[in-house]
N, C-alpha and C positions, 0 to 999 in steps of 0.2 A: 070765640074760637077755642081759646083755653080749655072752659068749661066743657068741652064738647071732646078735646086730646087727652086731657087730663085721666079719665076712666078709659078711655078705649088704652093708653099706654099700659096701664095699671092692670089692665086686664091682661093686653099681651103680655105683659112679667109674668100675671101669676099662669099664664098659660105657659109658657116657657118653664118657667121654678115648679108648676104643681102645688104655687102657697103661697100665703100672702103675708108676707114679712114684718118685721116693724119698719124695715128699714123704708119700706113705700109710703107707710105713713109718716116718718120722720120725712122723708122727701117733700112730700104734698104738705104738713106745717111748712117747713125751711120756704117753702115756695109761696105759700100764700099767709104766711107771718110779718109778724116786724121786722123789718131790714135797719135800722138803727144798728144792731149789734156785728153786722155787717160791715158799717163803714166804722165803727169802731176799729174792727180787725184789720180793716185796710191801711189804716194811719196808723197801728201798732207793726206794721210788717212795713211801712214805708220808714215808719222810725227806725228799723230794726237792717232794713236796706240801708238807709243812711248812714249810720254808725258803723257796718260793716265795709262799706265802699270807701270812707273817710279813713279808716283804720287800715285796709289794705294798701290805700294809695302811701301810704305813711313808709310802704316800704321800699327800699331803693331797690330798682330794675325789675319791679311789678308794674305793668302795666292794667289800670282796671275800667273795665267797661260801667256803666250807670243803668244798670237796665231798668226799661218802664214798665214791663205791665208782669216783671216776675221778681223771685228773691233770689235769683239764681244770679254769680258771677259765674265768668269765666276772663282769669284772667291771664292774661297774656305771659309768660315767665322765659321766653328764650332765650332773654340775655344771661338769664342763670345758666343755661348749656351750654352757650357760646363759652362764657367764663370756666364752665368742666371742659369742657373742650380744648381749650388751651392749656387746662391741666392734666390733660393725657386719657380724659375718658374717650373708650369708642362710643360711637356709635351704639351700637346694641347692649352698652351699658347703660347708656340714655335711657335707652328703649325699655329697659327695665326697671331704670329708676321711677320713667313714666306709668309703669304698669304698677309700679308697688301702691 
């Protein structure tokens, strides 16, 4: 079935582009190459999550999530506002300090 999407796709590109790129052949090797350097990259980005998630949780009234299938946090920091907050920021101070 591959074999058979594989050109009809490749085709729609260059029908849409009017050319045919390196970038579709870079595609089609990455697709139908050695995937070895793949799972290399996955265990360098799960190292790279770990030490990043370890280091953050290291800081008092961050909260940090573990995500699984990205390298992306998002962590939780409200007790930092509560804390400005008490110390007289407003509201739309916040709100700026969040946008900066």
């Amino acid at each position: 079935m591959e074999e058979i999407l594989l050109p009809i796709v490749i085709s729609a590109c260059n029908t849409l582009q009017r050319q045919y790129t390196s970038s579709h052949k870079a595609a089609e090797t990455a697709w139908n190459g050695p995937q070895e350097c793949v799972e290399e990259m996955r265990q360098a980005f799960h190292r790279r999550r770990d030490l990043l998630v370890s280091l953050m949780r290291e800081i008092p009234g961050l909260e940090v999530n573990n995500p699984e299938g990205a390298f992306y946090l998002f962590p939780k920091c409200s007790s930092f506002f509560e804390r400005l907050m008490v110390k007289g920021l407003s509201t739309t101070q916040l709100t700026l300090l969040c946008i900066f």
